[in-house]
C-alpha positions as CSV (number, residue, x, y, z in Angstrom):
1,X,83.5,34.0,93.2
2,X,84.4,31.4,90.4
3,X,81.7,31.2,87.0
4,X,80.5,28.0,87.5
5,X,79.8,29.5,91.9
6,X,78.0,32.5,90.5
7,X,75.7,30.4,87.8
8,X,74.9,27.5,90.5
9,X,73.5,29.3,93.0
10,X,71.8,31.8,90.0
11,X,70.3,28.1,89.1
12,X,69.3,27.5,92.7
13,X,67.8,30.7,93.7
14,X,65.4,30.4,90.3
15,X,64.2,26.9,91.5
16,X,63.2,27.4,94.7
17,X,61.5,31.0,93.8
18,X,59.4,29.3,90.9
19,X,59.2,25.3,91.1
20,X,60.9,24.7,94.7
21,X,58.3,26.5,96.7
22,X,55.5,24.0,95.4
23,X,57.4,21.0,95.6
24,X,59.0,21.6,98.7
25,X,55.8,22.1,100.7
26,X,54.5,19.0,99.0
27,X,57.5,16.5,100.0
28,X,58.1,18.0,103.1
29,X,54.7,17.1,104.8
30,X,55.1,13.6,103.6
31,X,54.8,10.9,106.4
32,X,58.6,9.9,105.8
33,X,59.5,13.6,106.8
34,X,57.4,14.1,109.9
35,X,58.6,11.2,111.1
36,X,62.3,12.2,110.5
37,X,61.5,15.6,112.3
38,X,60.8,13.3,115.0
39,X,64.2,12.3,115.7
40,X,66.1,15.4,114.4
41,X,64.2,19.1,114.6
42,X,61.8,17.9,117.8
43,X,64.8,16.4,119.8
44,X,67.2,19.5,118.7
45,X,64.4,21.4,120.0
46,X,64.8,20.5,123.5
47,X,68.0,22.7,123.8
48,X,66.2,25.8,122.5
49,X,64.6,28.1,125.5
50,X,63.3,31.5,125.7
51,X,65.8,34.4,125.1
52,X,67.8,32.6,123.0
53,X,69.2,33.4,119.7
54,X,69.3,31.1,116.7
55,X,70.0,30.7,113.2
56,X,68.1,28.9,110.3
57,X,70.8,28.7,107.0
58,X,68.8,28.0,104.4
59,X,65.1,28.2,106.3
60,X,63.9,27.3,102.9
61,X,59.8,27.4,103.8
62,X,59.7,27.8,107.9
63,X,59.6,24.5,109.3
64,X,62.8,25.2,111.8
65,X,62.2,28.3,111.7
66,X,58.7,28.3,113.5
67,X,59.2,26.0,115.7
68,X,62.0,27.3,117.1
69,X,60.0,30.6,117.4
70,X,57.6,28.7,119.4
71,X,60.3,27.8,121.8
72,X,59.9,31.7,122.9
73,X,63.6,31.9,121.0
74,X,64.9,34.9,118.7
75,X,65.3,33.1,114.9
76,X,67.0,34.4,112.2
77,X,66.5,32.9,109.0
78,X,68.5,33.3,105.9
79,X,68.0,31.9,102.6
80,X,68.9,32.9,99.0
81,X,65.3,32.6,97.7
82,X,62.6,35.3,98.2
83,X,60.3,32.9,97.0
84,X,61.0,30.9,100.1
85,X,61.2,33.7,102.4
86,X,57.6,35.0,101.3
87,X,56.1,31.5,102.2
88,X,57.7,32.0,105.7
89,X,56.3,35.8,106.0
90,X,53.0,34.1,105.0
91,X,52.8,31.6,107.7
92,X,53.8,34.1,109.9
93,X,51.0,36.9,109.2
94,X,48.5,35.3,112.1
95,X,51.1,34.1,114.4
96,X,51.6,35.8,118.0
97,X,55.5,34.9,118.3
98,X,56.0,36.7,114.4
99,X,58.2,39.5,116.2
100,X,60.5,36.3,117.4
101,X,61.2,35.6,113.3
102,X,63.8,38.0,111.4
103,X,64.2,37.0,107.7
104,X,67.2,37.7,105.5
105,X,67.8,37.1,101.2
106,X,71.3,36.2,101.9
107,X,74.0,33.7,101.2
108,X,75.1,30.9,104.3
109,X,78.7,31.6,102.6
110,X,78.8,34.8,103.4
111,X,76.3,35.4,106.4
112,X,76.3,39.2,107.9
113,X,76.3,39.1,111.2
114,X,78.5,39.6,113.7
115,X,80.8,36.9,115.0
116,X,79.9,35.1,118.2
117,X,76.0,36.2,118.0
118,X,74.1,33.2,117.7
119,X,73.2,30.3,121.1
120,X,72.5,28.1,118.5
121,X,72.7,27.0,114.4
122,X,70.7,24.9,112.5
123,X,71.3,23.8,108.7
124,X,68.0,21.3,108.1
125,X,69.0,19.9,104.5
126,X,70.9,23.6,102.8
127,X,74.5,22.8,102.7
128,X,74.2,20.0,99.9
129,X,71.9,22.6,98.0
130,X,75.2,25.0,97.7
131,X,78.8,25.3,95.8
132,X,80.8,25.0,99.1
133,X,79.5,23.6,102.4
134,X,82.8,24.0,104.2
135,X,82.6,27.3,103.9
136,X,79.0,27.7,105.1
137,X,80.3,25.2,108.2
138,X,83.6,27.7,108.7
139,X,80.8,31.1,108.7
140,X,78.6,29.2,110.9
141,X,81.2,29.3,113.3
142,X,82.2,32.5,113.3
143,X,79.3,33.7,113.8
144,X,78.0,30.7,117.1
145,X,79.0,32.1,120.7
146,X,82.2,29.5,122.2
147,X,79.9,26.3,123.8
148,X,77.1,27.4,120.9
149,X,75.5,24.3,119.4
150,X,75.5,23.3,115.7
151,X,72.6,20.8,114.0
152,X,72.1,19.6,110.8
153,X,70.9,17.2,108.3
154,X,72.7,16.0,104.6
155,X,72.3,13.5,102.1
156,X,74.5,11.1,102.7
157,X,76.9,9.6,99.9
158,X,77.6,6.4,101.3
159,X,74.0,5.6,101.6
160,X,72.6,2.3,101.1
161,X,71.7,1.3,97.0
162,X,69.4,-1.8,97.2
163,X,68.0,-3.0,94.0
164,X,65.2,-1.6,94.3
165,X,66.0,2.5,94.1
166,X,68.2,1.3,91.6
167,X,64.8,0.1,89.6
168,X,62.9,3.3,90.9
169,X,65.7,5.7,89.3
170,X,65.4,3.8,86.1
171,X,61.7,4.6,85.7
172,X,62.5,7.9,86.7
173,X,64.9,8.6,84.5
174,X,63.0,10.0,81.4
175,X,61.1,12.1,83.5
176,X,64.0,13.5,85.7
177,X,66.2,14.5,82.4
178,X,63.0,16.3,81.3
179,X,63.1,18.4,84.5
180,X,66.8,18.7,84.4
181,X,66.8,20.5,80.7
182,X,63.8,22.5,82.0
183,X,65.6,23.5,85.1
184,X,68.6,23.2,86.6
185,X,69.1,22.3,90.0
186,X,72.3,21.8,92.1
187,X,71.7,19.1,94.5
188,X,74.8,16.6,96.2
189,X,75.4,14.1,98.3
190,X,78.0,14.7,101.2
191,X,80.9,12.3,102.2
192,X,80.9,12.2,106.1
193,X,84.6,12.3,106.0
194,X,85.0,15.9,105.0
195,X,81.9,16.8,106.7
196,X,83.8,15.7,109.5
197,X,86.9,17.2,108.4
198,X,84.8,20.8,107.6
199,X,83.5,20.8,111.3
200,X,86.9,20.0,113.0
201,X,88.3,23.0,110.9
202,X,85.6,25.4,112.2
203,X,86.1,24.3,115.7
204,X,83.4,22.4,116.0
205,X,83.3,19.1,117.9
206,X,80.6,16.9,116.2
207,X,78.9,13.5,116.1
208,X,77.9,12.0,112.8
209,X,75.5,9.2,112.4
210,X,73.3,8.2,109.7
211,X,69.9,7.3,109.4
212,X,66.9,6.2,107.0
213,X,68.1,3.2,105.9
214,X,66.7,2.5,102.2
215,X,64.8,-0.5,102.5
216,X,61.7,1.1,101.3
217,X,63.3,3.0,98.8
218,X,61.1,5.8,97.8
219,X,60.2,7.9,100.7
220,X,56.5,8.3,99.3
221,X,56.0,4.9,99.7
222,X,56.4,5.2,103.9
223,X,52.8,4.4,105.8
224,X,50.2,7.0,105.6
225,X,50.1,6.4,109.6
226,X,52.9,8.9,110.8
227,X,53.5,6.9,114.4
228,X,53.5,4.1,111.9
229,X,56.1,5.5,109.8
230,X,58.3,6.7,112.9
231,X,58.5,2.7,114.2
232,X,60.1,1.7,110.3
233,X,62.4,4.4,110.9
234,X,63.4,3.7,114.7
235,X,63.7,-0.2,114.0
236,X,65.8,0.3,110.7
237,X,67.7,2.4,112.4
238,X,68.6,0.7,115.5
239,X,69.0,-2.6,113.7
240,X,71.4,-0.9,111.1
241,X,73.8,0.8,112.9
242,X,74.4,-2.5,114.6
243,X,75.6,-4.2,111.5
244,X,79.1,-3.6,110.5
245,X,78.5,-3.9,106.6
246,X,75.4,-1.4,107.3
247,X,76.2,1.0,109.6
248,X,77.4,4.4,108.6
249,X,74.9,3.9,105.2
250,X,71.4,5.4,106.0
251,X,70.1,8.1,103.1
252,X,70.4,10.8,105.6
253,X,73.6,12.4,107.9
254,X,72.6,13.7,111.5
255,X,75.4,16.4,113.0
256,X,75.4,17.0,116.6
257,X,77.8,19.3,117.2
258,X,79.4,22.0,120.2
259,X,82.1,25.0,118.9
């Protein structure tokens, strides 16, 4: 592994074990969020039944992770933080399904399990978080069962830069090169051409859209009102990918995909 491989994900383990945890379950039960999980983890959810097996890459603080225990499935979650992992064993401690939930410090570029042992893979926002997401893709693969179902979410880098996240990141920028000398944290946007690329090369036959369009531009700003909040996001969507000079440039990239 390269220097500059070995230091990044050193950088990225240390945020989520200290900072991350705290932040994450902050943003994550934001309006904007549940809303998204709406039309992304719920729906994905449908497909998961009881006896199956599936994978969490990067399960980060449970939230796929549970509810696909729920489902009556066998999950295996792997992340690199144990600060993330002891949130998970946390929510676990009074739930009846906690024998479903096997959790694993590892790294989604180099996942130990045996090839073709998963129904089922789910990457809900990790792959922009690491060094190389193709080869996080290509181990995915490996290790789904042939007809074994793929999901997952990115930041997308042919989103949609109205004026006015261009004014937000200005007022943010004082604070955010504070936090960046304090702490380091790897975080891209993907191009949907080479995620496309990255999931034909692993076999995998994928659909790509895009959604959250960034007319409001700062997600905290969304409707307290979470039915409210799902509504702005249907709409924009709907209305967006019908507009050649729009579509394709929501914040957020949805994979569908089949080895």
């Amino acid at each position: 592994m390269k220097a500059t491989e070995k230091e990044t994900k050193k950088d990225q383990k240390r945020f989520h074990d200290e900072r991350g945890k705290c932040t994450i379950l902050l943003v994550t039960n934001l309006t904007f969020w549940r809303a998204f999980d709406a039309f992304t983890l719920h729906k994905w959810a449908e497909h998961i039944h009881k006896g199956m097996k599936v994978l969490d890459l990067g399960c980060g603080t449970g939230k796929c992770t549970l509810q696909v225990a729920q489902k009556g499935a066998t999950v295996t979650g792997v992340d690199l933080s144990r600060g993330m992992i002891d949130i998970i064993v946390d929510k676990c401690k009074s739930q009846v399904f906690k024998d479903s939930i096997q959790l694993v410090i590892g790294d989604v570029e180099n996942l130990p399990f045996k090839g073709e042992s998963f129904d089922i893979a789910v990457s809900f926002g990790t792959l922009h978080h690491i060094p190389n997401p193709d080869r996080a893709v290509n181990e995915a693969s490996k290790v789904l069962k042939p007809g074994g179902l793929f999901f997952a979410t990115e930041p997308n880098k042919n989103q949609l830069q109205p004026p006015l996240l261009t004014l937000f990141k200005l007022i943010k920028k004082g604070r955010r090169e504070k936090e960046r000398n304090s702490q380091k944290h790897f975080h891209a946007k993907l191009d949907p051409t080479k995620m496309k690329m990255w999931l034909n090369n692993a076999k995998i036959d994928a659909s790509i859209r895009t959604s959250a369009y960034r007319f409001i531009p700062y997600i905290r700003l969304y409707p307290k009102n979470v039915n409210l909040a799902k509504a702005i996001l249907r709409i924009t969507d709907l209305i967006c990918e019908c507009v050649p000079r729009l579509k394709g440039r929501g914040s957020i990239l949805v994979i569908e995909g089949k080895k």
